[in-house]
C-alpha positions in Angstrom: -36.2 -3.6 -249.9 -32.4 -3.6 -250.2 -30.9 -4.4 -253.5 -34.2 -3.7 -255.3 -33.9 -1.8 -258.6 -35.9 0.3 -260.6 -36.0 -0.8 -264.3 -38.3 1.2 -266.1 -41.1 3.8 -264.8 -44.4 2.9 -267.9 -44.8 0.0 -267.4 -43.6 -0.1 -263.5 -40.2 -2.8 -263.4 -38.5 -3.5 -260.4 -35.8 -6.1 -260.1 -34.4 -7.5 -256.7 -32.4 -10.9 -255.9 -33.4 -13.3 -253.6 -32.5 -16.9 -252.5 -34.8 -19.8 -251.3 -34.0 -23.1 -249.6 -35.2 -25.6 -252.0 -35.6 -29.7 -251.1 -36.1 -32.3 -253.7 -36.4 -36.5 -253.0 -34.8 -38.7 -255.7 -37.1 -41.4 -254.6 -36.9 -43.7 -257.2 -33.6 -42.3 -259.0 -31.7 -42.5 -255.7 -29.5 -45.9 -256.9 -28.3 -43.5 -260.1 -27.4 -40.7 -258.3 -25.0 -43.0 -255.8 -23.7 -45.4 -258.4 -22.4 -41.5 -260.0 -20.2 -41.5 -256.2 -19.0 -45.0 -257.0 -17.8 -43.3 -260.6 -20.6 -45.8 -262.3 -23.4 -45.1 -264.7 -26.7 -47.1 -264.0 -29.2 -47.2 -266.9 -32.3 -49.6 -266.3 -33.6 -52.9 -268.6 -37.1 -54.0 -268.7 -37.5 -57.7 -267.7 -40.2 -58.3 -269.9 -39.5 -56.5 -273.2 -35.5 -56.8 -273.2 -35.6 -53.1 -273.3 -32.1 -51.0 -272.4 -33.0 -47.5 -271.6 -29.3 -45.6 -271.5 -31.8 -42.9 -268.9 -32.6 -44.2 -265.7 -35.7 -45.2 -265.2 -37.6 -47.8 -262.8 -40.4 -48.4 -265.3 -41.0 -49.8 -268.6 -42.6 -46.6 -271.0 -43.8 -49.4 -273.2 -45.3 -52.5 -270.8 -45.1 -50.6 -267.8 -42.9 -53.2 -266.0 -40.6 -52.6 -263.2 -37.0 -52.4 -264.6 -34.0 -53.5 -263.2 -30.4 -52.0 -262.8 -27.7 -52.5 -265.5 -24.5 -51.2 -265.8 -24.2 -48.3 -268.2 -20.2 -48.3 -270.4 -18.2 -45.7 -269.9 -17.8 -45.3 -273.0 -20.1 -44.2 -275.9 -20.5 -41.5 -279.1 -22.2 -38.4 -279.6 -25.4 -39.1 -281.2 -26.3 -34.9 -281.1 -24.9 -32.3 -279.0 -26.3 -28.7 -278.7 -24.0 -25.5 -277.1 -26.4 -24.0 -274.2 -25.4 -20.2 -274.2 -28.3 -19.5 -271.8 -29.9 -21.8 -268.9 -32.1 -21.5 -265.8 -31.0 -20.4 -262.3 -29.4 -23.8 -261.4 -26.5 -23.7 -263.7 -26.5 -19.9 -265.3 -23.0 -19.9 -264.0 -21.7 -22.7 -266.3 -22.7 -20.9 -269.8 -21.6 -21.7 -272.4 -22.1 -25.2 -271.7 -22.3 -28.2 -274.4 -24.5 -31.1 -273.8 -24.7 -34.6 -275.7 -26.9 -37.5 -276.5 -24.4 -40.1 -275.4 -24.9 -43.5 -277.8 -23.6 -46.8 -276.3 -23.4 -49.9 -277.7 -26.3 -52.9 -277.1 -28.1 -49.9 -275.0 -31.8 -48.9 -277.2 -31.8 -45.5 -276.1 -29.6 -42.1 -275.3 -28.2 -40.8 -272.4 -27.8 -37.1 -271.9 -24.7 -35.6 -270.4 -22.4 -32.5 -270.8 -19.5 -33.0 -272.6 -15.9 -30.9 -271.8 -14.0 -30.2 -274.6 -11.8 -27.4 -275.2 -12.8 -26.5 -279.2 -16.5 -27.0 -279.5 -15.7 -27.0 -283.4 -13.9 -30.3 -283.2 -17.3 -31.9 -282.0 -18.5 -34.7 -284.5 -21.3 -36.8 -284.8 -20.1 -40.3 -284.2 -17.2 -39.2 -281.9 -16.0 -41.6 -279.5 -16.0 -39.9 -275.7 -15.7 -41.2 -272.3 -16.9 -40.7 -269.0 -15.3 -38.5 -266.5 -16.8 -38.1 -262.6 -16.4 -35.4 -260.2 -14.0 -35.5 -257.0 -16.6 -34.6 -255.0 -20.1 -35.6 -255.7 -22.8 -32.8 -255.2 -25.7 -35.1 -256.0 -26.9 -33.8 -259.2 -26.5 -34.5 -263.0 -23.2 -33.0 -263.4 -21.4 -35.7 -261.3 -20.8 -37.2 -264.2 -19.7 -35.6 -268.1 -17.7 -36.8 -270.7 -14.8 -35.8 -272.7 -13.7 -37.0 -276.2 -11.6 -40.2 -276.1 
């Protein structure tokens, strides 16, 4: 096989590249993953409990109701954040990368998003950011980040 490499002879390691073609349905999430084209968050609130999940979702986890739609702000703070120096195939390209749990205001839980800043030490707790879209949407959770206000 071309490309393959021998690692190490006791135990026997080989190591090769090799790409697939891989397919994955929304379903459900499609309306959040458009609504990032139209440079909007969607987040979701549960008719029956009152409860504003800041995360997508189109059912209640605690009465199991089907939500509806709400608009997400644009702005928020950082609730946590965590520096990724390592990741899976799908974004080993963009390390180091840092992500945040986005707080907004009258919304009960956290949204999670990479935020762009150019001095990862300047990263607070409580700091106000903003969110920022993509040009050119490539369907996937990085249409949208955030950067500090």
């Amino acid at each position: 096989m071309a490309g393959k490499k021998l690692i190490k002879i006791d135990p026997l390691i080989v190591e090769w590249n090799y790409t697939t073609e891989y397919r994955h349905s929304y379903a459900q999430d499609s309306p959040f993953f458009k609504a990032l084209g139209e440079n909007r968050l969607l987040g979701s609130m549960c008719p029956q409990c009152k409860y504003k999940y800041g995360t997508y979702r189109k059912y209640c986890m605690y009465c199991g109701s089907e939500t509806e739609d709400i608009a997400l702000p644009l702005k928020g703070k950082v609730h946590s954040f965590t520096t990724c120096y390592y990741s899976g195939e799908s974004f080993k390209n963009d390390v180091p990368f840092t992500l945040v749990l986005v707080e907004f205001p009258d919304i009960d839980s956290l949204f999670m998003s990479r935020l762009y800043i150019e001095d990862i030490k300047k990263i607070k707790i409580g700091m106000e950011i903003t969110a920022k879209f993509k040009k050119f949407q490539d369907f996937t959770v990085n249409d949208v980040y955030f950067v500090p206000v």
